[in-house]
C-alpha positions in Angstrom: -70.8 -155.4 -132.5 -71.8 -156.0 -129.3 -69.4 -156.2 -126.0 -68.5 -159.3 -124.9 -67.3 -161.0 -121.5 -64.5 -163.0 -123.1 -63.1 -160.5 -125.7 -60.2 -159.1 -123.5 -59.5 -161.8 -121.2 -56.2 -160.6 -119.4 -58.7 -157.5 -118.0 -59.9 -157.6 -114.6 -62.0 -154.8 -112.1 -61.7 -155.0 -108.4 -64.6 -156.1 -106.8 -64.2 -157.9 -103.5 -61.7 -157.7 -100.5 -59.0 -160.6 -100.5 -58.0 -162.5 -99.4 -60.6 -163.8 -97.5 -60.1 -165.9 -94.4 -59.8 -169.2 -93.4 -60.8 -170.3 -90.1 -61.1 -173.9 -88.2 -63.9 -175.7 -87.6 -63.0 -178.1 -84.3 -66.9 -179.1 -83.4 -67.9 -179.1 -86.8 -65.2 -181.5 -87.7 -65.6 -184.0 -84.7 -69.6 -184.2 -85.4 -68.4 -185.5 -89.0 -66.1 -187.5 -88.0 -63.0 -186.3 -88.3 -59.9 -185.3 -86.3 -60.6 -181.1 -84.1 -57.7 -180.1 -86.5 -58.7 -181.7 -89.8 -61.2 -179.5 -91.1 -61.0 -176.0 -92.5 -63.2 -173.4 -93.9 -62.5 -171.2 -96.8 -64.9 -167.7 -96.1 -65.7 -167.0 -99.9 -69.1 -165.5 -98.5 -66.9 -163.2 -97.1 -66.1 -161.5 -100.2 -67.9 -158.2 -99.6 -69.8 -156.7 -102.7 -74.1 -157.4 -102.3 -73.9 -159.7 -99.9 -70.8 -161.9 -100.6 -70.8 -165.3 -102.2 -67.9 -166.8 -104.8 -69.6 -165.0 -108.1 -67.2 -162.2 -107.2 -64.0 -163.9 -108.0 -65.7 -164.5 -111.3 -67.0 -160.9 -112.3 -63.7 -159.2 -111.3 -62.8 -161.2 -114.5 -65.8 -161.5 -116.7 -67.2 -157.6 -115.9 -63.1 -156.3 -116.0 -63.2 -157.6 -120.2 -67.0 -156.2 -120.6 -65.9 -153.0 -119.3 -62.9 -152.8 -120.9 -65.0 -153.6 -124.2 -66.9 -150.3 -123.3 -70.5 -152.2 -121.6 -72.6 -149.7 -120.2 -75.0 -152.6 -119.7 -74.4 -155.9 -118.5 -76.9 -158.9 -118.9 -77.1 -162.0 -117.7 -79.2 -165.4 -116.4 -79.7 -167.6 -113.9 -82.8 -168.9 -111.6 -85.1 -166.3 -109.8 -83.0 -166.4 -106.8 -79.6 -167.2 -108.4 -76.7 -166.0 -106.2 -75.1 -164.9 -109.6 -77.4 -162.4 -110.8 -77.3 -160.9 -107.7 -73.7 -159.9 -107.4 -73.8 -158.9 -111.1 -76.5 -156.7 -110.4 -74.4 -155.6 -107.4 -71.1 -155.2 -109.6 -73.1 -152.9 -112.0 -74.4 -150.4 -109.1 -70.7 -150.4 -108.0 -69.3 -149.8 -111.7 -72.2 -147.3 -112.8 -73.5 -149.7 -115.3 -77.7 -150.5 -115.8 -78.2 -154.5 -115.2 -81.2 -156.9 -116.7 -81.4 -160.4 -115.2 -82.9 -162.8 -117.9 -84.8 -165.2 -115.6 -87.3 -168.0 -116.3 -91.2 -167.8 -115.1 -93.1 -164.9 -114.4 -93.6 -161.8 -112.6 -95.6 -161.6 -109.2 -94.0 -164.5 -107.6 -92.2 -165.1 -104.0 -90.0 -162.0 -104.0 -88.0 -162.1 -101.1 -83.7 -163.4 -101.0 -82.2 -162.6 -103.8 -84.9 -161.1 -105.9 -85.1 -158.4 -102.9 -81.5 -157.3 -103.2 -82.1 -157.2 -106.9 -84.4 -154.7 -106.7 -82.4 -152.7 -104.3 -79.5 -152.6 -106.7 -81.6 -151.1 -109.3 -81.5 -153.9 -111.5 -84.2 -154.7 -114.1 -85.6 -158.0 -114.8 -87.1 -159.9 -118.1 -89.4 -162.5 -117.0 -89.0 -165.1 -120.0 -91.9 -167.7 -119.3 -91.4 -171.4 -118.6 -88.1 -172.3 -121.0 -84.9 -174.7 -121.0 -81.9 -173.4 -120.4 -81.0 -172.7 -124.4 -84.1 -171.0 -124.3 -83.4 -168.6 -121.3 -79.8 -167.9 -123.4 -81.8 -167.5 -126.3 -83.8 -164.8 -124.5 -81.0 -163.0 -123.2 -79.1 -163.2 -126.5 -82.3 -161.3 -127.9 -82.4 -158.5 -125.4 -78.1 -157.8 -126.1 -79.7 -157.3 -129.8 -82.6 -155.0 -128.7 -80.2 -152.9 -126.3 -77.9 -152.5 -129.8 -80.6 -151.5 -131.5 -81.3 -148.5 -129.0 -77.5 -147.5 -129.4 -76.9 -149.2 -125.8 -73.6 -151.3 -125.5 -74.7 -154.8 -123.9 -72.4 -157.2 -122.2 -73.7 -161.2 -121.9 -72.2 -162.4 -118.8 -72.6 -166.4 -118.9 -74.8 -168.1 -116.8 -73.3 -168.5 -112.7 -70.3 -166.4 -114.3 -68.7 -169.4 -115.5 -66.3 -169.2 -118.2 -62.8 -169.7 -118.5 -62.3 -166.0 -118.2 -64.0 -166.3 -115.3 -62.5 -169.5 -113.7 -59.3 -167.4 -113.2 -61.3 -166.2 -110.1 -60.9 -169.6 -108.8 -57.3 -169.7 -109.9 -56.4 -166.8 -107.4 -58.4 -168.7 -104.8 -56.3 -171.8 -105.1 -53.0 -169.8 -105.2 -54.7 -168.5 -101.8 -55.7 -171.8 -100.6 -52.3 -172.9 -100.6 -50.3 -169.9 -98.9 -53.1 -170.1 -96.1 -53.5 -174.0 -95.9 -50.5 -175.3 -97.7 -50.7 -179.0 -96.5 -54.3 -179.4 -97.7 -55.8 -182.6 -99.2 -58.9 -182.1 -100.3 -60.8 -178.3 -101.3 -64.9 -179.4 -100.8 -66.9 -177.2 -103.1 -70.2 -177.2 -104.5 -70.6 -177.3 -108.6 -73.4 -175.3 -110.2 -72.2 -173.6 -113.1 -68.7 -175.1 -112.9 -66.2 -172.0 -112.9 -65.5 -172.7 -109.5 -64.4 -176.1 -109.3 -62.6 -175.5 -112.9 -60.2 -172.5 -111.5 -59.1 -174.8 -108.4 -59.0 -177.6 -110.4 -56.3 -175.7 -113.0 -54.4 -174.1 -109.7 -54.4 -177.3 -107.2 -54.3 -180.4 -109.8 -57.7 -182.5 -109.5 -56.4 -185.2 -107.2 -57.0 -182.4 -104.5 -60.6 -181.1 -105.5 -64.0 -182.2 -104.7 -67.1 -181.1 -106.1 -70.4 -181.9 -105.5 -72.7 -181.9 -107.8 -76.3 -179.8 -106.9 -77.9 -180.1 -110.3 -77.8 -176.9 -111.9 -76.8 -178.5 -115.3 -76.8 -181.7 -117.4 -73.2 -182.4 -118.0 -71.4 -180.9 -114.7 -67.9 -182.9 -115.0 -67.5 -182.4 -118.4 -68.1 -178.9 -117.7 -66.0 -178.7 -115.2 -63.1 -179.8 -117.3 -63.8 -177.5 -120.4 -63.6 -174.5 -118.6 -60.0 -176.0 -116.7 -58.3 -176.7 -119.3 -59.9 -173.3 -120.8 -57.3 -171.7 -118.5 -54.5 -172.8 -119.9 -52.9 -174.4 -117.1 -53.9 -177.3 -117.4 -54.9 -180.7 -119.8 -57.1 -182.9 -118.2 -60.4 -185.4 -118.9 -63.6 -185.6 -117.4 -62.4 -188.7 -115.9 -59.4 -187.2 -113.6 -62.4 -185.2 -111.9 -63.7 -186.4 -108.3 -67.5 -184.8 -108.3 -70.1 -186.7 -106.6 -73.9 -186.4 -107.6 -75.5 -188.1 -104.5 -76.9 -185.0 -103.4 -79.1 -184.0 -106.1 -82.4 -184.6 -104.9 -85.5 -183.7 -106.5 -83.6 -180.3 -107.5 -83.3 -176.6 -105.8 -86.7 -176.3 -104.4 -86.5 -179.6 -102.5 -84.5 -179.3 -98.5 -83.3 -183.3 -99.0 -83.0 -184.6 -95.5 -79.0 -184.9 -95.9 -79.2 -181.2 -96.9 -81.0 -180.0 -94.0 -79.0 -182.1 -91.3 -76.0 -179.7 -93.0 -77.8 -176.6 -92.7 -78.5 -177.6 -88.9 -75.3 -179.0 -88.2 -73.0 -176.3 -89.6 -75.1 -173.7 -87.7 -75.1 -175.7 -84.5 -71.4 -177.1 -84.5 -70.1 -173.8 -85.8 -72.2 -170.6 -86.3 -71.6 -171.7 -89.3 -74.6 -170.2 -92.1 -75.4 -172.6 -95.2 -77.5 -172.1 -98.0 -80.5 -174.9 -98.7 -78.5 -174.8 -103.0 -75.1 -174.9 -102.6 -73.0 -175.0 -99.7 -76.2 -177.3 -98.0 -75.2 -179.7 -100.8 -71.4 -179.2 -100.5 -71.7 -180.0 -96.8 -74.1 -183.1 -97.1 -71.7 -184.6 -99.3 -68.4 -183.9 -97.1 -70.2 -185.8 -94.9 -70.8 -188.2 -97.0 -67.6 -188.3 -98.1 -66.2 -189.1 -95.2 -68.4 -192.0 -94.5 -67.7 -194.1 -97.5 -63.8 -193.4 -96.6 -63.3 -191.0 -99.4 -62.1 -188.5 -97.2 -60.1 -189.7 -94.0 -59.4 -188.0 -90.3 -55.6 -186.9 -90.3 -55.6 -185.2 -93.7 -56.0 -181.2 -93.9 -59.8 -180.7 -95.4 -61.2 -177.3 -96.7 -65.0 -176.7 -97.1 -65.3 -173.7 -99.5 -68.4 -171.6 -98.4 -69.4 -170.4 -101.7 -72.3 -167.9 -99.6 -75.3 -167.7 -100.7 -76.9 -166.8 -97.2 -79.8 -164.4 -99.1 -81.2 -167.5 -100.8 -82.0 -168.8 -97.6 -84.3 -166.6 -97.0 -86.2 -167.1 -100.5 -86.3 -170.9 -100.0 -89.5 -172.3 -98.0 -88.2 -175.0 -97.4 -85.2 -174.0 -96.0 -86.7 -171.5 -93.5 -89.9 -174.0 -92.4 -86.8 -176.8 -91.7 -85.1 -173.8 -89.9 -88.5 -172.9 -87.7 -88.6 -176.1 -86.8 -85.8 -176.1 -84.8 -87.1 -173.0 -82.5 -87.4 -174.6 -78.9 -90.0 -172.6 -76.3 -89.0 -172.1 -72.6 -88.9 -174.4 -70.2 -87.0 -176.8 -71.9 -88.0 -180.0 -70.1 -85.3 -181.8 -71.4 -82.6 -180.3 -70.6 -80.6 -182.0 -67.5 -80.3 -178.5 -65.4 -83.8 -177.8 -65.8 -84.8 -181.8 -64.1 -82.6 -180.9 -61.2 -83.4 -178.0 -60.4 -86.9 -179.5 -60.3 -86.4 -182.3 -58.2 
């Protein structure tokens, strides 16, 4: 029998530094609108194994039950530049375990972001041709068999992590949230696989979370709600969830211009480093948020930064937007620059 992710749920490895700050964000808040004190953001990029990013939270709980099943090998899926195949790959070079990443397409491809780091953690990768997503599980589901055969001891960790084993990340993140913030209103985050949302969700109560939806499955609210009330804590419908799906777009190779006024704006406003996928999305629709009233100045707001700074840099979209805003010297616009040559 092979090991699985969910068969010892109470286990749980250590694999990022908590907890992780929260900082203000004055500019960035008055350039969307609301009050210099309103807006918060949560540093879950700041996590600290392979680069950061909110997958951690989830394999402290999903890798913990695999290892504790006795996994020497842990396999998983996701996109070619999925945040989540990173860290695992990362969690299994810090655990001494052998990693295969079960991605769709083929080999030969655009190999810098996260496919670079995957290679520098060692891990291997089964290229699985154009598929669907029950296809790509299909695939991986077949390579767990093939490691059996060979007397290996595979784990399947679920696709972005998410499971209600690993929505208990997200628990301990709310229970965070609210020692660090503890008049919050609203917790912004990005939904891909839906662990995330689903562990705040079951520690904060949904009339406090946001998600925003960036098209990584079919179903995302109902998703969402499964894996809460997977957790036990609590018993909710699809309906009691606030996730908006206006920032879509054509999918994750597309920069949508909301999506790339976020990346600019968070950088400019802040320092502030957003990923084209996720956070891009989860700040796009903060704003947008705001606009239609959904979110209001004098209420306590948290952006989550899920990280995902390495996909940046696999994303050409992403980095010709970012090009685009280098500026050459003399800057002819700028009022110092007239004056002085008058």
């Amino acid at each position: 029998m092979s090991a699985t992710a969910a068969a010892v749920p109470d286990e749980r490895v250590l694999l990022g530094t908590w907890p992780t700050p929260v900082e203000p964000a004055p500019r960035l808040a008055s350039a969307l609108g609301l009050d210099p004190g309103d807006l918060w953001v949560k540093r879950d990029d700041l996590t600290g194994l392979g680069g950061g990013g909110n997958k951690v939270r989830k394999l402290e709980w999903t890798v913990g039950a695999a290892r504790a099943n006795g996994a020497d090998t842990l396999v998983t899926t996701g996109a070619p530049q999925s945040n989540h195949a990173r860290l695992t790959a990362a969690a299994a070079a810090r655990l001494g375990l052998d990693a295969i990443l079960v991605f769709p397409g083929a080999a030969g491809g655009l190999r810098s972001g996260n496919l670079a780091l995957d290679g520098l953690f060692g891990a291997r990768v089964a290229w699985v041709g154009d598929v669907d997503a029950a296809s790509l599980d299909a695939a991986a589901a077949t390579i767990a068999t093939e490691l059996e055969s060979r007397g290996r001891r595979p784990a399947l960790i679920p696709f972005g992590g998410s499971s209600s084993v690993g929505a208990r990340g997200y628990v301990e993140c709310g229970r965070e949230l609210l020692t660090q913030v503890p008049d919050l209103r609203t917790v912004v985050v990005a939904v891909g696989s839906g662990g995330t949302m689903a562990g705040l969700v079951a520690s904060l109560g949904p009339e406090r979370v946001l998600g925003v939806d960036t098209g990584a499955m079919a179903a995302p609210v109902q998703a969402v709600a499964t894996l809460a009330n997977g957790t036990g804590l609590v018993d909710l419908t699809a309906a009691q969830l606030a996730v908006r799906g206006d920032q879509v777009g054509a999918g994750y190779r597309e920069l949508p211009a909301p999506v790339a006024d976020a990346l600019s704006l968070s950088a400019r406003a802040e320092g502030l480093v957003l990923d084209p996928v996720y956070t891009g999305r989860a700040l796009a629709g903060l704003a947008a948020a705001i606009r239609d009233g959904a979110i209001v100045a004098g209420e306590k707001t948290v952006f989550l930064h899920t990280g995902g700074l390495p996909g940046l840099f696999g994303h050409a979209a992403a980095i010709r937007h970012a090009e685009q805003g280098l500026a050459t010297w003399p800057l002819n616009d700028r009022p110092d620059h007239d004056a002085a040559s008058a």
